[in-house]
TORKOL-4160 file (C-alpha; in steps of 0.2 Angstrom, whole numbers, padded with zeros to 4 digits, m for minus):
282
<pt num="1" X="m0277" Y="0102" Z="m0508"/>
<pt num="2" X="m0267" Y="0118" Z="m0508"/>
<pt num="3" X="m0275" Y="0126" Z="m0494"/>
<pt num="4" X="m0267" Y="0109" Z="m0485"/>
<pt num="5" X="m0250" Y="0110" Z="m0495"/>
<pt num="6" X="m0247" Y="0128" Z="m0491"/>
<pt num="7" X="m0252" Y="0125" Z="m0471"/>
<pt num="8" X="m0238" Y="0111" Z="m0469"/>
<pt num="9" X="m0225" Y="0123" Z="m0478"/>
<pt num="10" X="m0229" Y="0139" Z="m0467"/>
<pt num="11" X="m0228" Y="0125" Z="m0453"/>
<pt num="12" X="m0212" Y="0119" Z="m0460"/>
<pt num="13" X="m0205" Y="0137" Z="m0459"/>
<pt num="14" X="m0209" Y="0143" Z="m0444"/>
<pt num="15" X="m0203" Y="0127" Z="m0434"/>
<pt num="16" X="m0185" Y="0136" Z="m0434"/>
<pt num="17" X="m0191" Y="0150" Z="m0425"/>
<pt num="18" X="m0204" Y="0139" Z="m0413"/>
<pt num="19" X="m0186" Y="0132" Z="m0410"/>
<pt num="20" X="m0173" Y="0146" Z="m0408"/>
<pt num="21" X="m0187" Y="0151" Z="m0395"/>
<pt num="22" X="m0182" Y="0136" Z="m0381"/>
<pt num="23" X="m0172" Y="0140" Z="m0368"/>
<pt num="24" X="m0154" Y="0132" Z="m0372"/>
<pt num="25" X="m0152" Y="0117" Z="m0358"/>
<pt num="26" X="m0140" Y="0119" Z="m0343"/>
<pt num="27" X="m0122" Y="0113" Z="m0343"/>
<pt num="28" X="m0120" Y="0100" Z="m0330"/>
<pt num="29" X="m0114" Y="0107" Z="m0313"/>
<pt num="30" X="m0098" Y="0100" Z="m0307"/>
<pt num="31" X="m0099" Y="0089" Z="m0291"/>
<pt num="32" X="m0093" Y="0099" Z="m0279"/>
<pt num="33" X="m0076" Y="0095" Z="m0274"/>
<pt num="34" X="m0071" Y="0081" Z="m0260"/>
<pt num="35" X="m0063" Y="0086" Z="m0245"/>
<pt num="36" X="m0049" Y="0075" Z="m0238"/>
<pt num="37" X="m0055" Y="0066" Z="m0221"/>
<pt num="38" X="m0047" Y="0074" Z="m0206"/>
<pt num="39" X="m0031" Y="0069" Z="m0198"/>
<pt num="40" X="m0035" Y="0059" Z="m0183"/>
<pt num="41" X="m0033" Y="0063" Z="m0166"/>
<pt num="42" X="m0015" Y="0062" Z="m0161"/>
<pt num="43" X="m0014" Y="0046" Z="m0149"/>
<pt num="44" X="m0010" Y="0054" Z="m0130"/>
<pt num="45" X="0004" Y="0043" Z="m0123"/>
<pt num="46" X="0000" Y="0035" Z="m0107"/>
<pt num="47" X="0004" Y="0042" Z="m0091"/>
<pt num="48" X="0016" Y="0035" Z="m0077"/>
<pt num="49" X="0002" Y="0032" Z="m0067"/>
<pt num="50" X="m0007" Y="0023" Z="m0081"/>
<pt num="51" X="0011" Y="0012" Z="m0086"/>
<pt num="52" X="0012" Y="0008" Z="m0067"/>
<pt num="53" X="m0005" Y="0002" Z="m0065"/>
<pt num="54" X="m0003" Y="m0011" Z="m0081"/>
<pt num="55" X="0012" Y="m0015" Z="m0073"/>
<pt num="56" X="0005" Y="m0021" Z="m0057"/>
<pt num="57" X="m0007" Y="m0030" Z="m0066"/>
<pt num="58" X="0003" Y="m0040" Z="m0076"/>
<pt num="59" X="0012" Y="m0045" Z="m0059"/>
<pt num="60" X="m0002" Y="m0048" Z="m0050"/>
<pt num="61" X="m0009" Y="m0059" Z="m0065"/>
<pt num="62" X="0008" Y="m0069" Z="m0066"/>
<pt num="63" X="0008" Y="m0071" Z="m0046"/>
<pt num="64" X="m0010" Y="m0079" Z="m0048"/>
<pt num="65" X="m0006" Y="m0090" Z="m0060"/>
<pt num="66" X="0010" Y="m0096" Z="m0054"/>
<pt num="67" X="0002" Y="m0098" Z="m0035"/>
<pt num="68" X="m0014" Y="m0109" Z="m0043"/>
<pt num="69" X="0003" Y="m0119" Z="m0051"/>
<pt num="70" X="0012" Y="m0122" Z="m0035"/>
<pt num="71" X="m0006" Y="m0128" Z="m0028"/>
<pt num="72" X="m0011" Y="m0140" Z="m0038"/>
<pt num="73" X="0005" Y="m0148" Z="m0037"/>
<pt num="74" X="0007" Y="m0147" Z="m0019"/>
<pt num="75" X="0003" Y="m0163" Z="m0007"/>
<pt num="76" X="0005" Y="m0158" Z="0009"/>
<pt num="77" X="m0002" Y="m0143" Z="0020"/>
<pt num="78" X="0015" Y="m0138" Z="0021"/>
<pt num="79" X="0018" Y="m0135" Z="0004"/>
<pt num="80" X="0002" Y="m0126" Z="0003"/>
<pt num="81" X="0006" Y="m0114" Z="0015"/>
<pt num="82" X="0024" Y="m0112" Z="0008"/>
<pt num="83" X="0017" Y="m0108" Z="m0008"/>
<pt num="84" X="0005" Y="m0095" Z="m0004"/>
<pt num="85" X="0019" Y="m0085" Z="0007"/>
<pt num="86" X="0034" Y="m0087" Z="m0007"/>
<pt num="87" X="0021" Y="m0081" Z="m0022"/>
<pt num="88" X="0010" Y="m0068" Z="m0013"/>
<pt num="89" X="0018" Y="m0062" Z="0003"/>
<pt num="90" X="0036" Y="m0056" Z="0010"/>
<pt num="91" X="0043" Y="m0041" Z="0003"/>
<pt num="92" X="0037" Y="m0045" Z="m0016"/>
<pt num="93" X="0018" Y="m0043" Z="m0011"/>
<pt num="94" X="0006" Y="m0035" Z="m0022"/>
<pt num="95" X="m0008" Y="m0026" Z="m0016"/>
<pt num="96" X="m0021" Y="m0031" Z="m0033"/>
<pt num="97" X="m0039" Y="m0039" Z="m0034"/>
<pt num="98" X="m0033" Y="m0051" Z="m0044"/>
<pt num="99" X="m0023" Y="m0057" Z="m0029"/>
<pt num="100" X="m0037" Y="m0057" Z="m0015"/>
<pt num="101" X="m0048" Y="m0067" Z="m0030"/>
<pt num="102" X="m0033" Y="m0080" Z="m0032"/>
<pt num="103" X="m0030" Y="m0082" Z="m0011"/>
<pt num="104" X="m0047" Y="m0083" Z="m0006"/>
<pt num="105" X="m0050" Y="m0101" Z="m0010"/>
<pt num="106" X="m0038" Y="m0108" Z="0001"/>
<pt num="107" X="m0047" Y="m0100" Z="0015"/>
<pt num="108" X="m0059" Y="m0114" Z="0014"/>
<pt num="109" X="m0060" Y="m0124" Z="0029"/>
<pt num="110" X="m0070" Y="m0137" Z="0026"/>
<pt num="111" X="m0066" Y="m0155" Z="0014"/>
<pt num="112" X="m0063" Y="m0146" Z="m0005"/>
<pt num="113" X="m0063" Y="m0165" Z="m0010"/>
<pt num="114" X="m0059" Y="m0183" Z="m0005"/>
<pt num="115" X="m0048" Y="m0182" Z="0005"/>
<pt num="116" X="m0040" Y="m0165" Z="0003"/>
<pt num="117" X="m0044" Y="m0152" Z="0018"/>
<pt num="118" X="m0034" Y="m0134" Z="0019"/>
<pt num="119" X="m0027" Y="m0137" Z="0036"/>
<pt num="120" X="m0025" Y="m0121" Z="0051"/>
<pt num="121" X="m0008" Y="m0117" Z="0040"/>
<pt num="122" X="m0014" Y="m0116" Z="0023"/>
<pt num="123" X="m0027" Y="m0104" Z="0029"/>
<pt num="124" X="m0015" Y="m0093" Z="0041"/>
<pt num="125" X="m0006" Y="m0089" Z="0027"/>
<pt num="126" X="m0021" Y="m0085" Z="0015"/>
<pt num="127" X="m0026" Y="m0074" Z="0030"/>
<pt num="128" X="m0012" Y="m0064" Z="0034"/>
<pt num="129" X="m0011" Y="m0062" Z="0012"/>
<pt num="130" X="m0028" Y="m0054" Z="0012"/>
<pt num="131" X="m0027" Y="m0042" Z="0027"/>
<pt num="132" X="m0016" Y="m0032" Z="0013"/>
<pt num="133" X="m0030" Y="m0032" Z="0001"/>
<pt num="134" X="m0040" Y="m0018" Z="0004"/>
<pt num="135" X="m0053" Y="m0024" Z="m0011"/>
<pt num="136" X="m0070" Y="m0025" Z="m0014"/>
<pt num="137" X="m0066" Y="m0043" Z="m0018"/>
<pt num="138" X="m0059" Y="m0048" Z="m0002"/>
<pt num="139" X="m0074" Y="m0042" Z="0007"/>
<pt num="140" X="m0086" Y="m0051" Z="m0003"/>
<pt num="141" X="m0074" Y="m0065" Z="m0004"/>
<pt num="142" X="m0074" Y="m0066" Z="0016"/>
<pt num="143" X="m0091" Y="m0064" Z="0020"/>
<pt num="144" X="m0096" Y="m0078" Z="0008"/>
<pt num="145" X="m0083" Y="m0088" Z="0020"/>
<pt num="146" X="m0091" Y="m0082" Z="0036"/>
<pt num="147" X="m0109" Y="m0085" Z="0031"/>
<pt num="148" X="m0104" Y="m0104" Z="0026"/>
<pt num="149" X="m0096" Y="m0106" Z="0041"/>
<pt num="150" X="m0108" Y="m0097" Z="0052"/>
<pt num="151" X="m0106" Y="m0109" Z="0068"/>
<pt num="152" X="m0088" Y="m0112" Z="0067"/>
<pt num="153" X="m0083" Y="m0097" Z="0078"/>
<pt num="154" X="m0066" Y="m0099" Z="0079"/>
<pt num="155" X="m0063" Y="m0098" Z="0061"/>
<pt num="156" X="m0077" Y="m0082" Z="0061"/>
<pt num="157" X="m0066" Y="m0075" Z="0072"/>
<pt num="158" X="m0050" Y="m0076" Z="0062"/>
<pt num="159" X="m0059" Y="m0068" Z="0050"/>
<pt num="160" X="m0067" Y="m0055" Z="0053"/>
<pt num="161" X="m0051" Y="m0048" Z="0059"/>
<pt num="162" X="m0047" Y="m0045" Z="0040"/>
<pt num="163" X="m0061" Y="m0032" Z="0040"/>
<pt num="164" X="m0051" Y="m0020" Z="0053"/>
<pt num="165" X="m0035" Y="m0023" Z="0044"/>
<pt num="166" X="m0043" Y="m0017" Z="0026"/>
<pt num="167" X="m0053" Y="m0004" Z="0034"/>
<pt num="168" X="m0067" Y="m0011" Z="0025"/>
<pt num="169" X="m0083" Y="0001" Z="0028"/>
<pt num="170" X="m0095" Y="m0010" Z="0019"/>
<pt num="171" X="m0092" Y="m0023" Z="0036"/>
<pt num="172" X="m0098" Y="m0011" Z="0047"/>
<pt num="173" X="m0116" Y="m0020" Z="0050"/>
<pt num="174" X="m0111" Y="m0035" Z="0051"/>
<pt num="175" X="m0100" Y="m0031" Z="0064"/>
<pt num="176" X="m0110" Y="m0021" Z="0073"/>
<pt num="177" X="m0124" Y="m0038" Z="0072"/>
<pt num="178" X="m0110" Y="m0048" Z="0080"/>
<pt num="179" X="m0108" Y="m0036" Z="0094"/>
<pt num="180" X="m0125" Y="m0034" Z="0098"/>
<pt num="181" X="m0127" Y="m0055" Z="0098"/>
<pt num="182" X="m0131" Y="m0059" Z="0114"/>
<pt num="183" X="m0131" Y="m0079" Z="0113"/>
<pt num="184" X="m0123" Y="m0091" Z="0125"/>
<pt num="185" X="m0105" Y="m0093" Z="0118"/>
<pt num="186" X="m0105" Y="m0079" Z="0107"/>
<pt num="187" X="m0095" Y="m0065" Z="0119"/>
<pt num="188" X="m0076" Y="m0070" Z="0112"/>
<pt num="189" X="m0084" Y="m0064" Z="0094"/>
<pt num="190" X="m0092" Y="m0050" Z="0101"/>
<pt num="191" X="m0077" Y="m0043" Z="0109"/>
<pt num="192" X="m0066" Y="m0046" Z="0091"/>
<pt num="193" X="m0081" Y="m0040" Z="0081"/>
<pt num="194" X="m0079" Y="m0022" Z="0092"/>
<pt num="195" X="m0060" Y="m0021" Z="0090"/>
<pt num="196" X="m0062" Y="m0022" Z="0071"/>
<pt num="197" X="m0075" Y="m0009" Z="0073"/>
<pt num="198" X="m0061" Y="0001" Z="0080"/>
<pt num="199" X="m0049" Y="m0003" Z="0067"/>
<pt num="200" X="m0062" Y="0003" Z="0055"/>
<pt num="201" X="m0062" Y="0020" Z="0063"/>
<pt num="202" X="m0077" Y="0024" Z="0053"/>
<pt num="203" X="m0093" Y="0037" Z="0060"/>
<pt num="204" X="m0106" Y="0023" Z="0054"/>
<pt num="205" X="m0102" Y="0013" Z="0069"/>
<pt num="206" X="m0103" Y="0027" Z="0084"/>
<pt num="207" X="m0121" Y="0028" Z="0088"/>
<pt num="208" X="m0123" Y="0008" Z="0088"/>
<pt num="209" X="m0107" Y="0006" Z="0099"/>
<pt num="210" X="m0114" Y="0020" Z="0113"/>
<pt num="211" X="m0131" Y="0011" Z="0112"/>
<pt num="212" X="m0122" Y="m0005" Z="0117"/>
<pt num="213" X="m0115" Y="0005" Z="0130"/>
<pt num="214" X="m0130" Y="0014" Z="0138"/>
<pt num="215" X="m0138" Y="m0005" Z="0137"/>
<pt num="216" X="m0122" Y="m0012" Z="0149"/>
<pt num="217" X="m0124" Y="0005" Z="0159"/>
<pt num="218" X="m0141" Y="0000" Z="0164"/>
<pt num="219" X="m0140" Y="m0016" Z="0171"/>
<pt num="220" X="m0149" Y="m0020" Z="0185"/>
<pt num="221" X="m0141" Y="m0027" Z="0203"/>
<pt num="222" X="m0150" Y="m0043" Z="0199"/>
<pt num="223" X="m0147" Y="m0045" Z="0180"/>
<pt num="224" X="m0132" Y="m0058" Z="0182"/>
<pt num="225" X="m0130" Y="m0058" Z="0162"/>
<pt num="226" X="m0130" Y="m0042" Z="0160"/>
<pt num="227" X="m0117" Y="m0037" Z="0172"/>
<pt num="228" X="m0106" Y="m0052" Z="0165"/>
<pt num="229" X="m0108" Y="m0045" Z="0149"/>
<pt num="230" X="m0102" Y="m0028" Z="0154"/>
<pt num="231" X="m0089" Y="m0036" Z="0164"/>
<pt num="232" X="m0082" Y="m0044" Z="0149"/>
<pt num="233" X="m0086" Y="m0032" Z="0132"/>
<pt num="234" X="m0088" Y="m0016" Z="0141"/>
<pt num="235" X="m0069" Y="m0011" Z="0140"/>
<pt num="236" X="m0067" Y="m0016" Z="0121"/>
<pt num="237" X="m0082" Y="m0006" Z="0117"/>
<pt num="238" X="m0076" Y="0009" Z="0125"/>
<pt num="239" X="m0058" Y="0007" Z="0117"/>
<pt num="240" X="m0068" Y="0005" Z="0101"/>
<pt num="241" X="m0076" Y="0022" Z="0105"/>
<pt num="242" X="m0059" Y="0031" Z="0110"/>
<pt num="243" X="m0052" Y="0026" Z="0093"/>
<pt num="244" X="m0066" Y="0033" Z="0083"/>
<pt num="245" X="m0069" Y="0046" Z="0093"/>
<pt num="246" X="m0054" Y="0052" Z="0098"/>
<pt num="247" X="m0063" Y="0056" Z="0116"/>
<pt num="248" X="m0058" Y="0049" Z="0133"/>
<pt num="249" X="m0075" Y="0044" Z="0139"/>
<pt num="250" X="m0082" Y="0029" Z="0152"/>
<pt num="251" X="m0099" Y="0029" Z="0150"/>
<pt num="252" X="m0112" Y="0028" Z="0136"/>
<pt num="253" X="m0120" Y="0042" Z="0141"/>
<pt num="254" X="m0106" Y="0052" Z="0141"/>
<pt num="255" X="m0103" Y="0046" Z="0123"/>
<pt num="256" X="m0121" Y="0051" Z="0119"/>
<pt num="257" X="m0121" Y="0069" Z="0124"/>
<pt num="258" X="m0105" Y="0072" Z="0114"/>
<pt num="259" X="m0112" Y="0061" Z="0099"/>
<pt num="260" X="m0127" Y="0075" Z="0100"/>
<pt num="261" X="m0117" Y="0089" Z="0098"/>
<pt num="262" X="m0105" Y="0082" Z="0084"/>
<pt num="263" X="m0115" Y="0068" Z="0074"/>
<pt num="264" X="m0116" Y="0084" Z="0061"/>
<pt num="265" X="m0100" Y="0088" Z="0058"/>
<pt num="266" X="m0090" Y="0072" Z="0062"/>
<pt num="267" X="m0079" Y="0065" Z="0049"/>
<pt num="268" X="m0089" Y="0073" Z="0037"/>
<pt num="269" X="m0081" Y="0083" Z="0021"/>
<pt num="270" X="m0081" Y="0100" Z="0022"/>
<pt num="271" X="m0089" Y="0108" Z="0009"/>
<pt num="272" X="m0076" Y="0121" Z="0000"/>
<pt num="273" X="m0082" Y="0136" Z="m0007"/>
<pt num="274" X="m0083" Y="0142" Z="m0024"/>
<pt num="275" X="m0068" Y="0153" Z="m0026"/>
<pt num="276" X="m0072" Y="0171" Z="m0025"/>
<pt num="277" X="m0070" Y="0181" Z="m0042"/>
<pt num="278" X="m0074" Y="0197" Z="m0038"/>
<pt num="279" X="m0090" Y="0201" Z="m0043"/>
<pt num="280" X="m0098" Y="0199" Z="m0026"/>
<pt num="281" X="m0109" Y="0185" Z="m0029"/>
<pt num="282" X="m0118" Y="0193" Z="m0041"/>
C-alpha cells in the first residue's frame, strides 16, 4: 500500500515537468489580406462608323415598318405601288437588308389571297427598290421568286436583271444555266441572262461564256438552230466577254487563247509581301 501511495505521488510530481515539456500551440495565422477587385475596363465609346451603322438601322427598321403599314391599308395597285416608292425609294432610299427583307413580298406575282394579286406596278416598283440592295437577302429573296415562277418568263426575265444591278456573285451559275438553255422559247432569257453576266463583271463567268462561244463558232452550214442561235445570242455573249475582259475579241477562240494565258492572274489579288526588316530573310 505504500509502494502504491508513493508511485501515484512521484507520478503527481513529475506530471508538471511531463507538461512544461509540450510544445506551446501555434497562435492562429491571420487570413491573409483581401485584395479589392480590379477597376473594370474603361468602356471604349463607339466609333462614327459604329454610330452611323445604328443609325441606318434604325431608319431602315422604321421605313419597314411604316411600308408593311401603308400595305396593308392600301386597296388598289396603285396605292401599292405609291407606297413602296414614297417609303423605300427617291432620294431618301436606304441601302439596308432589312429593307430588301421588307420589299421582297410584293414581288409575288401570283394570288397572295382571295382576291388580292400584286399587279405589273406593285412589282416594278419592288424591283427597281431592290436592284439597290446589294444583300445576301435579296439574292436569296429573288431566286426563291424565280424558282416558283419558273415558266413565267417574262417575269424571270425582270428579275434576274436585279442580279447585274447588285453585282451579285453568288448568281453566277444560274445565270450561266439560263444561257446555256437551249429550249424552244428560251433565247429572250438567255440573251438577258448574258447581259447580267456582263453587269456582274466577275472572272467566274469567262470560261463558261467562251465555251458558249466556240459552241456557236462551230455550227455547221446545215444546223439551222445553231446558226439562229448564234444569230441572235452571239453578239450579247461577246459584249458580255468585252465587259469582263476588257478585250476586243469576235471569236471564242480567240477568247480562249487569251483565257490560257491569263486564267492565272486575272482579277486575282495580288499577294503583298512581308515588308522587308532588314535582316535579309533570315
Amino acid at each position: 500500500m505504500r509502494f502504491l501511495t508513493a508511485l501515484a505521488l512521484a507520478a503527481f510530481v513529475a506530471l508538471p515537468t511531463f507538461a512544461q515539456d509540450t510544445p506551446p500551440a501555434e497562435p492562429p495565422k491571420e487570413p491573409p489580406p483581401v485584395e479589392p477587385p480590379p477597376d473594370d475596363p474603361p468602356v471604349k465609346p463607339p466609333s462614327e462608323e459604329e454610330l452611323r451603322l445604328k443609325l441606318v438601322e434604325s431608319q431602315a427598321k422604321e421605313k419597314a415598318d411604316t411600308l408593311k403599314k401603308r400595305m396593308d391599308a392600301a386597296k388598289t395597285d396603285g396605292e401599292r405601288s405609291s407606297a413602296i416608292g414614297d417609303v423605300c425609294g427617291g432620294g431618301g432610299s436606304i441601302s439596308h437588308p432589312l429593307i430588301a427583307q421588307a420589299v421582297i413580298p410584293y414581288l409575288n406575282p401570283r394570288q397572295i389571297k382571295a382576291g388580292l394579286i400584286y399587279g405589273d406596278s406593285t412589282i416594278n416598283a419592288a424591283l427597281e427598290v431592290l436592284k439597290k440592295q446589294p444583300f445576301d437577302e435579296t439574292y436569296y429573296g429573288v431566286k426563291k421568286m424565280i424558282d416558283q415562277n419558273r415558266t413565267n418568263l417574262p417575269y424571270v426575265q425582270r428579275m434576274v436583271t436585279i442580279y447585274g444591278e447588285t453585282k451579285c456573285v453568288k448568281a453566277i451559275d444560274e445565270l450561266l444555266e439560263m444561257v446555256r438553255d437551249k429550249r424552244d422559247g428560251r433565247i429572250a432569257l438567255c440573251k438577258v441572262a448574258a447581259e447580267q453576266l456582263g453587269k456582274i463583271g466577275h472572272r467566274d463567268a469567262i470560261s463558261q461564256l467562251i465555251s458558249e462561244l466556240e459552241e456557236q463558232d462551230k455550227a455547221g452550214p446545215n444546223d439551222a438552230k445553231m446558226k439562229q442561235r448564234r444569230q441572235d445570242l452571239n453578239g450579247t455573249v461577246v459584249d458580255a466577254l468585252k465587259k469582263i475582259t476588257g478585250q476586243d475579241n469576235k471569236l471564242g477562240s480567240q477568247y480562249r487563247q487569251w483565257w490560257i494565258k491569263n486564267a492565272e492572274t486575272f482579277q486575282k489579288e495580288k499577294k503583298t509581301p512581308p515588308p522587308d526588316d532588314g535582316s535579309g530573310g533570315k
